[in-house]
C-alpha positions in Angstrom: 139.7 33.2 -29.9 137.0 32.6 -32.0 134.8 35.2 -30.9 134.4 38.1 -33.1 136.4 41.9 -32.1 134.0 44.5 -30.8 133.1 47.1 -33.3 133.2 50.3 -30.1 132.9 50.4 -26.6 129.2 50.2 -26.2 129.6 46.4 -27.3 132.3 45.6 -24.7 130.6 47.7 -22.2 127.4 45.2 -23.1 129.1 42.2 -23.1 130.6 42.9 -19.0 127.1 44.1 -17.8 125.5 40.6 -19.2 128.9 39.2 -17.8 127.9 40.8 -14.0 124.3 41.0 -14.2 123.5 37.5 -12.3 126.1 38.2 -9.9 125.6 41.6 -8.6 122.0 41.5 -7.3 122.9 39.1 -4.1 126.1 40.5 -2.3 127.9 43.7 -2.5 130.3 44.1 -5.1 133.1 46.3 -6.2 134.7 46.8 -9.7 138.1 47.0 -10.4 139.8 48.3 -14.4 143.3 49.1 -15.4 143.8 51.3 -18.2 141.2 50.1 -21.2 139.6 48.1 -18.4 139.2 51.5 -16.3 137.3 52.9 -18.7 134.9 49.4 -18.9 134.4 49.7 -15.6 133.2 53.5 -15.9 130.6 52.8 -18.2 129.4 50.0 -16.8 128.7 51.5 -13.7 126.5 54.0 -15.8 125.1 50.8 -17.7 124.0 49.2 -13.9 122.7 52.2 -12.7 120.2 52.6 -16.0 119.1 49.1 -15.4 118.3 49.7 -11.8 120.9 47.4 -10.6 122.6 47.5 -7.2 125.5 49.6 -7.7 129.4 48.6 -6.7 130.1 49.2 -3.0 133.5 50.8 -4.3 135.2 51.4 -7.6 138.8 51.1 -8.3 140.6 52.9 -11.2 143.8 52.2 -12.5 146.2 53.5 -14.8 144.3 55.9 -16.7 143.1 59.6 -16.6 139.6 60.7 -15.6 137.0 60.5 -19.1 136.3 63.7 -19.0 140.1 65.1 -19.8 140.9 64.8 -23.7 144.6 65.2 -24.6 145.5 67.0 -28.2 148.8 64.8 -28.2 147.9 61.4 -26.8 149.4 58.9 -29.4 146.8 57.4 -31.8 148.0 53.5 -31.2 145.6 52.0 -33.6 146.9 53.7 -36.6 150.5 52.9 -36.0 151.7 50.6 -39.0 153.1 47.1 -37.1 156.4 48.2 -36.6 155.7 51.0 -34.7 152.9 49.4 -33.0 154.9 46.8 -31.5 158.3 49.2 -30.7 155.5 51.5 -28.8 153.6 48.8 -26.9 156.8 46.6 -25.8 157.9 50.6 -24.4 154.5 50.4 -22.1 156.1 47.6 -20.7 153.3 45.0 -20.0 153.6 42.8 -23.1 156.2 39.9 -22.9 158.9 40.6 -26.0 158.1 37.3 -26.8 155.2 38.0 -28.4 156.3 39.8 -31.0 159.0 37.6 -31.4 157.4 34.4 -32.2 155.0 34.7 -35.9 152.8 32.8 -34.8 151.6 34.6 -31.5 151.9 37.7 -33.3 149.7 37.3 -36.0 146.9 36.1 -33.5 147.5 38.8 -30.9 148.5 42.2 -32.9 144.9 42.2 -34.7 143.4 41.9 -30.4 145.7 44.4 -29.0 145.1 46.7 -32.0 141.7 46.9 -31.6 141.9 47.1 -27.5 143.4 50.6 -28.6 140.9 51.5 -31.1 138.1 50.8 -28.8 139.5 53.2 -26.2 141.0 55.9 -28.8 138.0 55.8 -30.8 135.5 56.2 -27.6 134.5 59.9 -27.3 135.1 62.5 -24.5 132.8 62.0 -22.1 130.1 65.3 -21.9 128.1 65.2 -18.8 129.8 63.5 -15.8 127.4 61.7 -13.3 129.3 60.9 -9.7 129.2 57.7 -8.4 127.5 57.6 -5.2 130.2 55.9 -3.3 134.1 56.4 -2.8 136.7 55.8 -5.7 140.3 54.6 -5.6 142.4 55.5 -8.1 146.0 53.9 -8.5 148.5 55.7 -11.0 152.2 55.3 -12.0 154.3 57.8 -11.6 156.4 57.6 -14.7 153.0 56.8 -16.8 151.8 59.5 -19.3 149.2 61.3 -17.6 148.8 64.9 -16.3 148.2 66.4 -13.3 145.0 67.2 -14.2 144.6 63.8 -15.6 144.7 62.1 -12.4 143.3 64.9 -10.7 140.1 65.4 -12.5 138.8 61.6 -10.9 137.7 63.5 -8.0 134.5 65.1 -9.9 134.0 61.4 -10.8 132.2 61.1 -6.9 129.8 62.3 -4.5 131.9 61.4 -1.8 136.0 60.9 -0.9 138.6 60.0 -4.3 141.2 58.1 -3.0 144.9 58.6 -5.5 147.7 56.5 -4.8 150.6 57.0 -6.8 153.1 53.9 -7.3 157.0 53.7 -8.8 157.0 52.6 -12.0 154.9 53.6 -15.4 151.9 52.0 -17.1 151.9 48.4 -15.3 153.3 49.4 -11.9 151.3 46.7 -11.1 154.0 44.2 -11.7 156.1 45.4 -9.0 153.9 46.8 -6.8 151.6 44.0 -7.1 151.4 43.0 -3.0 151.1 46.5 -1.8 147.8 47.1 -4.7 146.3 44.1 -3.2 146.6 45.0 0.5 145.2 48.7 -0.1 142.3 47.1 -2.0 142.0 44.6 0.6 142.1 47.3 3.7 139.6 49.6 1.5 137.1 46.6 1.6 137.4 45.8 4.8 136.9 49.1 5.6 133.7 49.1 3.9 130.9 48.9 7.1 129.0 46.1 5.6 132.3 44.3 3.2 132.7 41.7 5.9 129.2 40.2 5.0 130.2 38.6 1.2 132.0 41.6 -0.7 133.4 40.4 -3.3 135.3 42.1 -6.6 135.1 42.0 -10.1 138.3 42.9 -12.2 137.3 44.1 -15.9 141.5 44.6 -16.3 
């Protein structure tokens, strides 16, 4: 609680690759983000792969639209005054009402879920999109705000096969769908010719 807010993604991005770095050189690995942490995960792939590190033997999205898509009317969190804020991030549905209920929890968590929003609102467009090497999963809500072409567009995102599994539910469909994401990730390891020999994940979510 003490550590200071990143000032923009290239910070966090920093922070997970120092995080990983020890880790990732003896054992295949895969990375797994939902929403803000989706879009961790995609830079730090391009942050491994500029420092010659082995890269993830799979990559798993979740719960947000490919980079490269931009959207005129996504909602600007960030800038929200506090009431809104609060009304529009209970509506995602993965923050306990509680929260925002007691003063004390409020003040310390509004200022770190504010600036998890700016991070990812204030990160630009991506320009030039380099495929990953290997096969991406992607896991999406049906009833979350994304387009077609939202979810579609993570197929330029790879060399190889984008997997899309849509789920009931909206942003955290994870809550209730939370044995059925674990077994696909599980099978899609397994399934992985060499997973059997000390795969294991790391979840930026």
């Amino acid at each position: 609680m003490q550590d200071p807010f990143y000032n923009d993604m290239d910070e966090a991005v920093e922070d997970a690759f120092q995080c990983i770095r020890a880790h990732i050189a003896d054992a295949p690995y895969a990375l797994f983000g939902h929403s803000m942490g989706s879009r961790i995960v995609h830079e730090l792939v391009k942050k491994v792969r500029l420092n010659n590190c082995p890269l993830p033997a799979h990559i798993f999205h979740s719960g947000r639209g490919a980079p490269h898509i931009e959207r005129d009317d996504e909602k600007k969190y960030h800038l929200m005054d506090d009431a809104e804020f609060r009304k529009e991030v209970l509506e995602l549905g993965g923050t306990p009402p509680e929260l925002f209920e007691n003063p004390e929890l409020m003040s310390l968590f509004l200022p770190v879920l504010r600036n998890d929003f700016r991070l990812v609102e204030e990160t630009l467009k991506e320009d030039k999109t380099v495929p990953f090497e290997g096969d991406i999963t992607v896991f999406l809500g049906k009833e979350d705000d994304l387009t077609a072409d939202q979810c579609d567009g993570w197929k330029i995102h790879t060399k190889q096969l984008c997997h899309l599994y849509y789920f009931e539910g909206g942003h955290f469909f994870f809550h209730d769908e939370t044995r059925r994401l674990v077994d696909l990730i599980n099978q899609t390891l397994l399934d992985i010719p060499y997973s059997r020999s000390g795969n294991h994940m790391i979840n930026t979510a």
